[in-house]
N, C-alpha and C positions, 0 to 999 in steps of 0.2 A: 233697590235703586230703580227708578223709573227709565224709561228709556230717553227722556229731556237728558238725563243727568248724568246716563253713561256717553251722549252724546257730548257734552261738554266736556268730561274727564278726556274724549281724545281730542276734541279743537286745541283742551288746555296741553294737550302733549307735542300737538303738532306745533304750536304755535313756541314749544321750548324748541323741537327740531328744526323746525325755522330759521332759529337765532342761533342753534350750534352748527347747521349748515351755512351762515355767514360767514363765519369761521374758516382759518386755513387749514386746522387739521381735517383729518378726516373722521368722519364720523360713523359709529357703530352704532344701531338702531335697534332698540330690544323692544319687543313687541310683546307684554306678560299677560297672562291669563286671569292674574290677581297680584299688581303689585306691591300691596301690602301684606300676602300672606308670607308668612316666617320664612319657607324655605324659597321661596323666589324672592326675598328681599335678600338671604343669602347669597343666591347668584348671584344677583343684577349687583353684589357685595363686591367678588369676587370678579366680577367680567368688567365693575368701572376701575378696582386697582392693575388688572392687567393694559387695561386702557390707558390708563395713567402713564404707567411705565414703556408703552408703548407714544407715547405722545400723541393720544389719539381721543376725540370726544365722546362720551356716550348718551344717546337719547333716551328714555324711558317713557314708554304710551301702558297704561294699564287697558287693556281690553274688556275688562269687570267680566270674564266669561263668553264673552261673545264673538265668536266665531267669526261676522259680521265684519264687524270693528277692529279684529285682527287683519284683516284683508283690506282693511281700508289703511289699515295705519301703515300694512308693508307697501303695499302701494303709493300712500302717501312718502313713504321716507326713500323709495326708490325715484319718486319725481323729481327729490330734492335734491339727490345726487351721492346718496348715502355711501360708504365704501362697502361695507357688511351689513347686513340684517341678522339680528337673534331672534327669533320665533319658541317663544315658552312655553310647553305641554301643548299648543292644538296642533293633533294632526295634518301630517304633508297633507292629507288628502281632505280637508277642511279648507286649507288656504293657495287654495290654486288658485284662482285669483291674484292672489298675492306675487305666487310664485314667480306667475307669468309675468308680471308686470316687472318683478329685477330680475325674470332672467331676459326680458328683452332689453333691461338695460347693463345687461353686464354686472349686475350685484348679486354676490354671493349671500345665498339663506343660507345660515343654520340651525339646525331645533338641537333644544332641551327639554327629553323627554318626547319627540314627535314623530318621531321615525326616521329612517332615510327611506326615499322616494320620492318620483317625480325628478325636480332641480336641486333638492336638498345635498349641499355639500359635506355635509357633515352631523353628528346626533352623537350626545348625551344623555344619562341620566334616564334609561330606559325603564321603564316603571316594573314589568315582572320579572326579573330579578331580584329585585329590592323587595318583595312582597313574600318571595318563598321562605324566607327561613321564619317571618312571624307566624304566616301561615300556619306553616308546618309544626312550628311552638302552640297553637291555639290547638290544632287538631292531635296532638300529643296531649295533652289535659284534659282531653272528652272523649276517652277510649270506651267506652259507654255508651255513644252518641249523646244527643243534645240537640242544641236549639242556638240558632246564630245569625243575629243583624246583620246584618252587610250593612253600609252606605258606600254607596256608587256616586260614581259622576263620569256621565258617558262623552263629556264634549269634549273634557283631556284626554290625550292620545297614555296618557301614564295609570290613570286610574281606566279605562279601557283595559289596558295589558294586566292589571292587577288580578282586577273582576277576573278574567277568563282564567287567570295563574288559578284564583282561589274556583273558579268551577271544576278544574280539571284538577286538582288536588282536593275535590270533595267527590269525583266522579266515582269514587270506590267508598265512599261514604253513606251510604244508604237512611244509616244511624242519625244522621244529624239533620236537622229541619234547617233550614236556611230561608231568611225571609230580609229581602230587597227592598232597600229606598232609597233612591237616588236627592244626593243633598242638590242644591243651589250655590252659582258663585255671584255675587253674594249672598249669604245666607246661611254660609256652611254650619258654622256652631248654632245657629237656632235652629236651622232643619234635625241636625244630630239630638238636638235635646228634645226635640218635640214627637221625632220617631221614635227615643228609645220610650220616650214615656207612653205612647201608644203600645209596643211592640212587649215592655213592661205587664200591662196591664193584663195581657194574657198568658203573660208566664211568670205567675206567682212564684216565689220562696220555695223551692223542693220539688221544681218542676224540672230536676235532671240539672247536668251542665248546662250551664249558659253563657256565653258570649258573646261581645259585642266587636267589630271589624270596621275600622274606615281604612277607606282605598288611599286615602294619606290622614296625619295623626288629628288632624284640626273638627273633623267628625264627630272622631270619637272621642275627642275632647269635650264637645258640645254635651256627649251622652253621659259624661262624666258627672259635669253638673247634673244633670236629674237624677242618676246614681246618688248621688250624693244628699239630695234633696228629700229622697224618700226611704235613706236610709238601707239603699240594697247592697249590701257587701259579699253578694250571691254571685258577679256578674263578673266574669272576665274581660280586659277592654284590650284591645291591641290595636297598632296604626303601622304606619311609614311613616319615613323622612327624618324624625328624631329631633323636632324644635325641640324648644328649650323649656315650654308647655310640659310635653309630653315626656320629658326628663325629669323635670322635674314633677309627675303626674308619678312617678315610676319610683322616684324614692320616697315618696309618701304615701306608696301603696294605693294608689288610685288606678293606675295603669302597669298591666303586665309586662307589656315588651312592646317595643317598636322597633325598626330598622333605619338608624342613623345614614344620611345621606347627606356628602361630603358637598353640597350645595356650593358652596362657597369655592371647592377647588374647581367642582362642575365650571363655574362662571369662569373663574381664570382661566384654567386651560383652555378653554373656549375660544374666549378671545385670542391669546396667544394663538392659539391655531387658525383664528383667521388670518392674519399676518401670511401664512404659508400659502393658505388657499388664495388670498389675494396676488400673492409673487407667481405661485403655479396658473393660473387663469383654467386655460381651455386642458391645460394636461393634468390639472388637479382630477384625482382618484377619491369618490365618493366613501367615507369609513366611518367605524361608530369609536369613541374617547370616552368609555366607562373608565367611572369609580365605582370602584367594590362598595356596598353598605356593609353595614358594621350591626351584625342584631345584639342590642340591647334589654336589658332586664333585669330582674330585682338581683337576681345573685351576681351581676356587675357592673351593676349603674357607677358605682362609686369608684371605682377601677376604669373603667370608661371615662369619667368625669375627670381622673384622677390624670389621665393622659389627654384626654381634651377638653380641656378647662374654656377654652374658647365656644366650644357647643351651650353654656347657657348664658353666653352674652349676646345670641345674635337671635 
């Protein structure tokens, strides 16, 4: 996406928050990282039904990755008079800008996945966490050592926390090679298919264990296709988040395990917890509102599936 065009994606966002700050309700401003990818189309799910039932508007700005443009857009929704701000995976410490700008107007930020610090009133959906138990399932299956893709993405505060979960749980790993490429937002499934196919090329068929890791499941989706294309059924894949890709990637044996993440409650209870932060003002108490993930895999996708049937419609 050229920079004209993510420049238009937030005019076109601003210019909906425009028309919902006409409006008497008040309005909730979510600022997302990528809001077409699965699991923040989950939230931004989840955070416009609590909105609903709260009688209240929600704005949506796709920031296409850019740091930049998320500080424009919280700023922008803080001039307009926003009641709350949601800030999706970039770090507190990305969007000070931003910060500063609702907290000199009295509007409460909160992230998913961003941390708390700074004026952040609140955080969800903390990325290492959610990363440990795949982790820890990939490095169960290569007691032998091996050889392991990462794809990274440094500008999310989520994939951030992941990466460092998986250095410090390979830090007693001597055995295993681990070789890093950080995808693109946009871009993510052709970055994943085009590194695994490089990262391939030097690690033939009986080259040890192998695996492949993205810092959420849409990566190593990408890597899936070239897997698939050149016929390598050598290769372990594992992700986060647990779209409905990567679910279904899992019962057709393309993908080992993911780690299911409750996006959609993420978004609701979110919202609903702004409501409180907005009543408490200056005596609100800054805290984090984790959902558990749920690790997923071939011995209980369909068990899994069987209890949340809702996970491959969204």
């Amino acid at each position: 996406m050229t920079r004209t065009r993510l420049t238009l994606a937030v005019v076109t966002g601003m210019a909906a928050a425009q028309a919902a700050a006409a409006q008497d309700a008040p309005l909730v401003g979510i600022v997302s990282i990528s809001a077409t990818e699965a699991n923040n189309v989950r939230y931004i799910q989840g955070a416009t039904a609590a909105a609903e039932e709260l009688g209240w508007q929600v704005s949506v700005i796709d920031a296409a990755g850019s740091a930049d443009q998320a500080n424009s857009a919280i700023q922008n929704f803080a001039q307009l008079g926003a009641t709350a701000i949601v800030d999706m995976v970039f770090p507190f410490s990305s969007i000070g800008a931003g910060l500063d700008a609702a907290s000199q107007a009295g509007i409460p930020v909160v992230t998913w996945g961003g941390g708390l610090g700074s004026t952040v009133a609140a955080t969800n959906g903390s990325g290492g966490p959610m990363a440990e138990p795949v982790i820890q399932e990939m490095l169960d299956a290569m007691p032998d050592g091996g050889s392991v893709l990462a794809l990274t993405y440094r500008t999310g505060e989520v994939c951030r926390n992941r990466e460092a979960v998986l250095d410090q749980m390979l830090s007693g790993r001597s055995d295993i090679e681990v070789t890093k490429n950080e995808v693109r937002i946009p871009g993510f499934f052709e970055d994943g298919a085009q590194y695994a196919n490089a990262w391939l090329a030097s690690h033939p068929p009986g080259d040890g264990a192998l695996a492949i890791w993205g810092c959420w499941d849409d990566p190593a989706i990408g890597a899936i296709g070239t897997l698939r294309q050149q016929g390598r059924d050598d290769v372990r894949v594992y992700g986060v988040n647990g779209n409905a890709q990567a679910l279904e990637n899992i019962r057709n044996g393309h993908m080992d395990a993911t780690a299911w993440q409750d996006s959609y409650s993420e978004g609701y209870n979110m919202v609903k917890l702004l409501e409180d932060i907005v009543a408490a003002g200056d005596n609100w108490t800054p805290r984090a509102e984790e959902v558990p993930a749920v690790l997923v895999n071939a011995g209980n996708v369909e068990d899994f599936l069987a209890e949340h049937p809702e996970a491959l419609g969204q």
